[in-house]
C-alpha positions in Angstrom: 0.0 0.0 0.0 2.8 2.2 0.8 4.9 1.7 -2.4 1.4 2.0 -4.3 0.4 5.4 -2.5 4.1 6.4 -3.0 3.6 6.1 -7.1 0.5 7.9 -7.6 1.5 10.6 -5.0 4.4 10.9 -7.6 2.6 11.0 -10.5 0.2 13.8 -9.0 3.3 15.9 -8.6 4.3 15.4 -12.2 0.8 16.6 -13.3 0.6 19.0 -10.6 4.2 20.8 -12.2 2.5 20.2 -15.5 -0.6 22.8 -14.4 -2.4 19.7 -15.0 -4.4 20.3 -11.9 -7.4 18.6 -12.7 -5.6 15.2 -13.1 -3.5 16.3 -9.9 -6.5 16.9 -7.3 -7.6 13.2 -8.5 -4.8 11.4 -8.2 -4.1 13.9 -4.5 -7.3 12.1 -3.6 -6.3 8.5 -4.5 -2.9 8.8 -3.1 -4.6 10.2 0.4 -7.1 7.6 0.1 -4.6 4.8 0.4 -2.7 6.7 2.9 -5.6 6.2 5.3 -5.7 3.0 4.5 -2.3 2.2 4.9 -2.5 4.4 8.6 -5.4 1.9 9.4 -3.4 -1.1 9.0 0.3 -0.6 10.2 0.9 -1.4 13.8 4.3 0.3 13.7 4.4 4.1 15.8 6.8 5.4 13.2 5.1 4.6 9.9 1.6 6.0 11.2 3.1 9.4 12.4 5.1 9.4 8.7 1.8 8.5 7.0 -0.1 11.1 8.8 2.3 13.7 8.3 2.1 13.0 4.6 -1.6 12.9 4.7 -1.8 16.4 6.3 0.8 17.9 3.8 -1.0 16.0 0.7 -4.5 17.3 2.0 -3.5 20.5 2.0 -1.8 21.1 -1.6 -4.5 19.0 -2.5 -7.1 22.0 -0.7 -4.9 24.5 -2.5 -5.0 23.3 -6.4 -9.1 22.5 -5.4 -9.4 26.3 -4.7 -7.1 27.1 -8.1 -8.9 25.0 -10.3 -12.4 26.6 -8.4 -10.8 30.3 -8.7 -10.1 29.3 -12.5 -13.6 28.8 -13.2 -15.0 31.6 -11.9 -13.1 33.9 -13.2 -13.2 32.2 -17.0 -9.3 31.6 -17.1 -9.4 28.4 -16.5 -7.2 26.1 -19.1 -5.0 22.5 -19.2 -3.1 21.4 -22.1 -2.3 18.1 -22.4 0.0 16.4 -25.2 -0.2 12.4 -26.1 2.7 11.3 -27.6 2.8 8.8 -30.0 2.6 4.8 -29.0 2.0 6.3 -25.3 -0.6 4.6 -23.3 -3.3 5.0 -20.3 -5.7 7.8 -22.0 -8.7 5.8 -22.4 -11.7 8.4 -22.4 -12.1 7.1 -18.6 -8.5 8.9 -17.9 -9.2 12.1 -20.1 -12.7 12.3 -19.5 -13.8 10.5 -16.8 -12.7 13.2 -13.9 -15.3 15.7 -15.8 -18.3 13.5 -15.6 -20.6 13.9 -12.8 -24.2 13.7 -11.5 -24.1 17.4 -12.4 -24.2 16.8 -16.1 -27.8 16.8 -17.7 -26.7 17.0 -21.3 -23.1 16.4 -23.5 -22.5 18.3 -26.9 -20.1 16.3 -28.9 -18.4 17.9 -32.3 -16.6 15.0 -34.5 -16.7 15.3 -37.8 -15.3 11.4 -38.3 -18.1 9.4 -36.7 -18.5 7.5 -39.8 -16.7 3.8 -39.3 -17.5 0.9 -37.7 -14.4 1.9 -35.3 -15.1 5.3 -35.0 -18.5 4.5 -34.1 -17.5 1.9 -31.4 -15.7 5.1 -30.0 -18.6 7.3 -29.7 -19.9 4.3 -27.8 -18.0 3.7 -25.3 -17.8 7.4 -24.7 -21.5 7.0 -23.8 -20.8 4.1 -22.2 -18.3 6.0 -19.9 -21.2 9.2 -19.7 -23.8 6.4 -18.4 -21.8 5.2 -15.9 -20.5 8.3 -14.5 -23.8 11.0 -15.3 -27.0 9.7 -13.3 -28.8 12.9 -14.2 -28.2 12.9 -18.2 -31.1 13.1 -20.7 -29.6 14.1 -24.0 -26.2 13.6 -25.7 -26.2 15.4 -29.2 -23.8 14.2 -31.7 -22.8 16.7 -34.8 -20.3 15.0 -37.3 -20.2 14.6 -41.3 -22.0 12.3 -43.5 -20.2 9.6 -45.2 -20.9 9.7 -48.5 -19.0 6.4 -49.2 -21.2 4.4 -46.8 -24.3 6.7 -45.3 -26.3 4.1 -45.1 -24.2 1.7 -42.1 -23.5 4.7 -40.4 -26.9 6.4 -39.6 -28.0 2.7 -38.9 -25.2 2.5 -36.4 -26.0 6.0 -34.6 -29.8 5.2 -34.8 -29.2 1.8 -33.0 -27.0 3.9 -30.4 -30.0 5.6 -29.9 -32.5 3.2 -29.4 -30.4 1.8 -26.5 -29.7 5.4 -24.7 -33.3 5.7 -25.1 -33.8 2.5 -23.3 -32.0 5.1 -19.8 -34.3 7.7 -20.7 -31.3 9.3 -22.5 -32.4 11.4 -25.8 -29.5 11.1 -28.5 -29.5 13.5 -31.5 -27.5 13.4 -34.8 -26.9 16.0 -37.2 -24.8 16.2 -40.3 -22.7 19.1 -41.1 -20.9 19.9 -44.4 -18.4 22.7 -42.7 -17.6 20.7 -39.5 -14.1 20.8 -38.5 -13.6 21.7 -34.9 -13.6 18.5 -32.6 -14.9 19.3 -29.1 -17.1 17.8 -26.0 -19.2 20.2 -24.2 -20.3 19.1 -21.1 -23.5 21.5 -19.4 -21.5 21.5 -16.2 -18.9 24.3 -18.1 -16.4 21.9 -19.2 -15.2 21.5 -22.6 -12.6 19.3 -23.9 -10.8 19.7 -26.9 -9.0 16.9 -28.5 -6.8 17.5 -32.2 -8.2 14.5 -33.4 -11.5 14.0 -32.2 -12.4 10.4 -30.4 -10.6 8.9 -33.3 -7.0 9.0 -31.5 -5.9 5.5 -30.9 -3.6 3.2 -33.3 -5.3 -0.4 -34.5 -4.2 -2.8 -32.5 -2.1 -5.6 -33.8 -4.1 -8.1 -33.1 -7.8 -9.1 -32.0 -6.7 -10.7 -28.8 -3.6 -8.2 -27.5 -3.6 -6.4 -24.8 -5.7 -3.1 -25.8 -7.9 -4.4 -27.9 -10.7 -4.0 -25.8 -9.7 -1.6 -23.1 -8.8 1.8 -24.5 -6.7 2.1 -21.4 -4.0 -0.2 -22.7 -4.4 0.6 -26.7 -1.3 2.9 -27.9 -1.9 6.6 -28.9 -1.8 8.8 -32.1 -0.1 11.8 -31.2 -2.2 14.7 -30.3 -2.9 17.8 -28.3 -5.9 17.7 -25.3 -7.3 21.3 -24.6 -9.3 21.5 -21.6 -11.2 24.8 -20.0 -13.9 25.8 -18.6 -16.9 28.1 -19.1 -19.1 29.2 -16.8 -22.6 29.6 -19.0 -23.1 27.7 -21.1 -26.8 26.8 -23.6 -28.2 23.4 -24.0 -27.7 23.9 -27.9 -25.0 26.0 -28.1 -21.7 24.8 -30.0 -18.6 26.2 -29.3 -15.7 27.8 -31.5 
């Protein structure tokens, strides 16, 4: 438990000196977590004082970038930047996303103007899947991508039979084709919005069918690209962002 709090504690600091604060404050709170845990367990005098001692100081940088990120918001200055390397992994939609989605969130605005594949399409779901899990309160998701003229026909069946099965949570999903899109973004009614260069579509093939990765996104190797995250504080049900 110990080495385990030790490596996410360091990891926070890495995102924590990358202004990543977000990612910080979650990993603070996991690290702190198993702290207590660790406190709980040990029958040695010199390792609970040390683990306190952490806990306190953890707790209270972890207070600090809380009221930062809060301060951000407020005042519309908010802002993260995150860059994915190439063949890097552990940014499934769960690690980019999944700190964002709440019981706040009531509806999610997603701009992608490749939702046309079978793949791509399997993305968008598992996004959802994600949003399902993690949003108790959402009733709409709105999809706005580009019609594929090569094969129109599988992909509105694939979106309609997304559909049908958010339906099935009382979730209403919406499609809508654009000529001009080209901005890829997911706006989420609690004021975040996450920008990613290339959309939901950011993760190589894997090599094989039964590999590591194939199925969890957290273990499938990157595309390079740029994550833009930041906040605004009002926001429209059908407004889309530039």
């Amino acid at each position: 438990m110990e080495n385990a709090a030790a490596a996410i504690l360091t990891r926070a600091v890495e995102m924590d000196n990358n202004e990543q604060y977000t990612m910080a404050l979650v990993l603070y709170q996991e690290g702190i977590q198993i702290l207590i845990d660790a406190t709980k367990v040990t029958k040695d005098p010199n390792k609970q004082k040390h683990f306190t001692t952490k806990i306190s100081q953890t707790l209270d940088r972890a207070e600090n970038i809380k009221a930062l990120i809060e301060n951000g918001k407020a005042a519309g200055t908010y802002r993260e930047l995150i860059k994915i390397e190439k063949d890097s992994v552990g940014y499934g939609y769960d690690t980019v996303l999944g700190r964002f989605l709440d019981a706040t969130i009531t509806y999610i605005n997603i701009d992608d103007p490749y939702i046309r594949t079978f793949h791509q399409c399997q993305n968008l779901v598992r996004l959802c899947e994600l949003a399902v899990r993690k949003c108790s309160e959402l009733s709409k998701i709105l999809l706005v991508t580009t019609l594929d003229p090569n094969d129109k026909y599988n992909q509105i069946k694939r979106l309609q039979e997304l559909g049908d099965s958010l339906s099935s949570r009382l979730i209403n999903f919406e499609f809508q084709f654009s000529d001009s899109l080209h901005d890829r973004q997911i706006v989420l009614s609690n004021g975040w919005v996450i920008k990613i260069g290339r959309g939901l579509d950011y993760f190589q093939a894997p090599s094989g069918k039964f590999v590591l990765g194939a199925c969890d996104l957290e273990l499938r190797s990157c595309l390079e690209t740029k994550i833009d995250i930041f906040h605004r504080t009002h926001l429209s049900n059908d407004v889309t962002l530039n």
